[in-house]
C-alpha positions as CSV (number, residue, x, y, z in Angstrom):
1,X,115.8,78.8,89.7
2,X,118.1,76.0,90.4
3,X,120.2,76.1,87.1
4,X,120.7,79.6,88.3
5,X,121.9,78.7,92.2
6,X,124.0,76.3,90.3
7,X,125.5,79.3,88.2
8,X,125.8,81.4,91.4
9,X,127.7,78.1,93.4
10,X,130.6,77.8,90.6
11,X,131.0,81.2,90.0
12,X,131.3,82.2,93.6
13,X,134.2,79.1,93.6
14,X,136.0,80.8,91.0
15,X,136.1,84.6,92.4
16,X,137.2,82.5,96.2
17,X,139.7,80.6,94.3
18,X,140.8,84.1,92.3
19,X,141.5,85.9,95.7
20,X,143.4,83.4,97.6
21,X,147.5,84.8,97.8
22,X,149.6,82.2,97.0
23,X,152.2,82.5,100.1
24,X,151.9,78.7,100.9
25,X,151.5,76.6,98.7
26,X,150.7,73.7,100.9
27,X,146.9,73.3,100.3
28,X,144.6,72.8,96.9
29,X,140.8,73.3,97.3
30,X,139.0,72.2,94.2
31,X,135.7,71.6,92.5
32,X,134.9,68.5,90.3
33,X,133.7,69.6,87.1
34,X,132.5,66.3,86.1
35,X,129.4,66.5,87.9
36,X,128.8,69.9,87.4
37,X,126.0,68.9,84.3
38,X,124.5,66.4,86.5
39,X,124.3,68.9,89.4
40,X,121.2,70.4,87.2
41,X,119.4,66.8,87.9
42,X,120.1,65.2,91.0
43,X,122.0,68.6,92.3
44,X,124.8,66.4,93.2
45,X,127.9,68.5,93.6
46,X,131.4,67.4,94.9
47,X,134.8,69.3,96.6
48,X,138.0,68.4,97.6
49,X,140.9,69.0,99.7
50,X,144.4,68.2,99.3
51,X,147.0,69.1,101.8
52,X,150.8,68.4,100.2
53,X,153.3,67.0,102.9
54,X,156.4,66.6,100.7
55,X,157.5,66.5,97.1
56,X,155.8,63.1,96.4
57,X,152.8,62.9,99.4
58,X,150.0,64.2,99.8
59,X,146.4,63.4,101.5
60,X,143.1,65.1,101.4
61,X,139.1,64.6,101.6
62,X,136.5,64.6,98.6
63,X,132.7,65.4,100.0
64,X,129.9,65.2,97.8
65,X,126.1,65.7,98.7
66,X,123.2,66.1,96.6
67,X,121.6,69.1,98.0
68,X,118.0,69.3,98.5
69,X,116.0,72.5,98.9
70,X,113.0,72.2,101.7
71,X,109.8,73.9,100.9
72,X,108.5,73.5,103.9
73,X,110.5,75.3,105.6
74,X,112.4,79.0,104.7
75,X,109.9,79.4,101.9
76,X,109.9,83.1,102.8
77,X,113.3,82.8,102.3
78,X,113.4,80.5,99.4
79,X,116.9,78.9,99.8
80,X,116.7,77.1,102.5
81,X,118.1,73.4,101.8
82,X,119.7,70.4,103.6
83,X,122.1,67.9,102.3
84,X,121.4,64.2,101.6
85,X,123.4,61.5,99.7
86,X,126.2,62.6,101.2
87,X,129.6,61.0,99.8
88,X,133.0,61.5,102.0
89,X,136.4,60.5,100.4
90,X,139.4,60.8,102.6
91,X,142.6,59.7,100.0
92,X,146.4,59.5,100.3
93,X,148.0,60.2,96.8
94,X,152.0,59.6,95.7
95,X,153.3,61.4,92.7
96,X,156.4,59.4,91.7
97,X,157.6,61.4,89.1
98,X,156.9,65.1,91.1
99,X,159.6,67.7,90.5
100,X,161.4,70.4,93.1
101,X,159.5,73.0,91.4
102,X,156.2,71.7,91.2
103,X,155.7,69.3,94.2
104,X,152.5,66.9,93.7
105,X,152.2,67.1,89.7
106,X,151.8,65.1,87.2
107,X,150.7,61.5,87.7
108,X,149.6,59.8,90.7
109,X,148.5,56.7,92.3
110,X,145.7,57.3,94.9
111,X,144.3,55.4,97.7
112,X,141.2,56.0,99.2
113,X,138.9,55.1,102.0
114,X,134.5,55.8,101.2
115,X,132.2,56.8,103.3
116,X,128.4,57.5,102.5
117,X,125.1,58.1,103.6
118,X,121.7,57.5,102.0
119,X,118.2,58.1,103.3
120,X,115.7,55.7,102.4
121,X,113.8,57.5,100.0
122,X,115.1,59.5,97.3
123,X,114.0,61.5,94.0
124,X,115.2,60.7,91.1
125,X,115.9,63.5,88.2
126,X,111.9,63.3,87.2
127,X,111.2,63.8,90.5
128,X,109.8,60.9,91.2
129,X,110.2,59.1,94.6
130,X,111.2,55.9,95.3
131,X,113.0,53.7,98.7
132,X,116.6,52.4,97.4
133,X,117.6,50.9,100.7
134,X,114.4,48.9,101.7
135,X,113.0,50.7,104.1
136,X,116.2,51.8,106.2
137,X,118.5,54.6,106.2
138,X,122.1,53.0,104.7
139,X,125.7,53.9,106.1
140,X,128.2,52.6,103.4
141,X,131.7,52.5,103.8
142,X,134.9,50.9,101.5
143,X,138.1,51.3,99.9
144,X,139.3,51.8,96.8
145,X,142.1,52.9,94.1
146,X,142.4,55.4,91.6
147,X,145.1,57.0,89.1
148,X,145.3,60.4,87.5
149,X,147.2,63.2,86.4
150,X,147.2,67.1,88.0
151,X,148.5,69.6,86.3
152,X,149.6,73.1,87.7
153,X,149.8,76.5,86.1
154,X,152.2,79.4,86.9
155,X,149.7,81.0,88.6
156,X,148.7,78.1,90.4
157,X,145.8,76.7,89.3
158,X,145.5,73.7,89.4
159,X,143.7,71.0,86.2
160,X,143.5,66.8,87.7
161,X,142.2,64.0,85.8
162,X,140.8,61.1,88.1
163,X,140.2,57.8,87.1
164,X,139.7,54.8,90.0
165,X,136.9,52.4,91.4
166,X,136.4,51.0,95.1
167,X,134.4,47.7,96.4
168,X,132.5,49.0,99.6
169,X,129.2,47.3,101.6
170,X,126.6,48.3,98.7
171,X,129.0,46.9,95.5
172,X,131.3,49.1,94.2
173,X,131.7,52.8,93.6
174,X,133.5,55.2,91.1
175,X,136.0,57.4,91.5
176,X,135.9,59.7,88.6
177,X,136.9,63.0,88.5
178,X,138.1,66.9,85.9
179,X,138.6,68.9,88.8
180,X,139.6,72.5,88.6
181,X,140.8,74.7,91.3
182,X,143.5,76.8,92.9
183,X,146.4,76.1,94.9
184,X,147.3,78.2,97.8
């Protein structure tokens, strides 16, 4: 059941990226493949944003949440679910080697602001429960840098490479990322 919702998440991304018209090509909406395999555990799943303001500049917002499913309540329904873990990302990115023709490709420099929320308890991927902030809910917040390289296709989809790490209030934090989606 939950490898097939997982299925039905990523393929309903790719027919919404398929029927966006490409009039202005200003915004990117993307999903990060990388966690995509894990999403089957912890059913951690991450998106991002990107809005290009010039040849060279651009900003947007990563969120990631592992998504829980509530059998308690909506059973009749039997998707009912909230989010937990939840990651948010805000980032500005250069691209100091961008071209005319395809504004914000190739390599960039990234920096990035985190934000995150964890409820005391949690489940790991055997489903068992444990308490990973003593007792109390944990807000989290840092900053960070990353690198990467985004490619973009004729049609404008859209390939990026991430690689970058942050200090925040619990120790440090990844930023990894093969994200895949369209620009429009």
């Amino acid at each position: 059941m939950k490898i097939k919702i997982v299925s039905m998440v990523f393929l309903l991304f790719i027919l919404f990226i398929n029927n966006i018209e490409a009039q202005k090509t200003k915004n990117e909406i993307k999903l990060n493949l990388a966690y995509v395999p894990l999403s089957a555990f912890n059913k951690f799943y991450n998106i991002d944003y990107q809005r290009i303001l010039h040849l060279n500049h651009a900003v947007g917002v990563s969120f990631g949440g592992a998504f829980k499913f509530n059998s308690e309540v909506g059973t009749e329904l039997g998707f009912i679910g909230v989010f937990h873990d939840i990651v948010l990302v805000p980032y500005y990115r250069y691209y100091p080697f961008s071209k005319i023709a395809k504004p914000a490709t190739g390599f960039f420099v990234e920096g990035n602001l985190f934000f995150s929320y964890f409820p005391h308890t949690s489940q790991n991927m055997f489903g068992e429960t444990f308490d990973k902030t003593k007792g109390k809910d944990a807000f989290h917040r840092g900053a960070g840098l990353g690198i990467g390289y985004k490619s973009l296709t004729s049609k404008n989809f859209v390939w990026e490479f991430l690689l970058g790490f942050g200090g925040n209030t619990l120790n440090g934090y990844p930023r990894l990322g093969i994200l895949f989606g369209k620009r429009f």
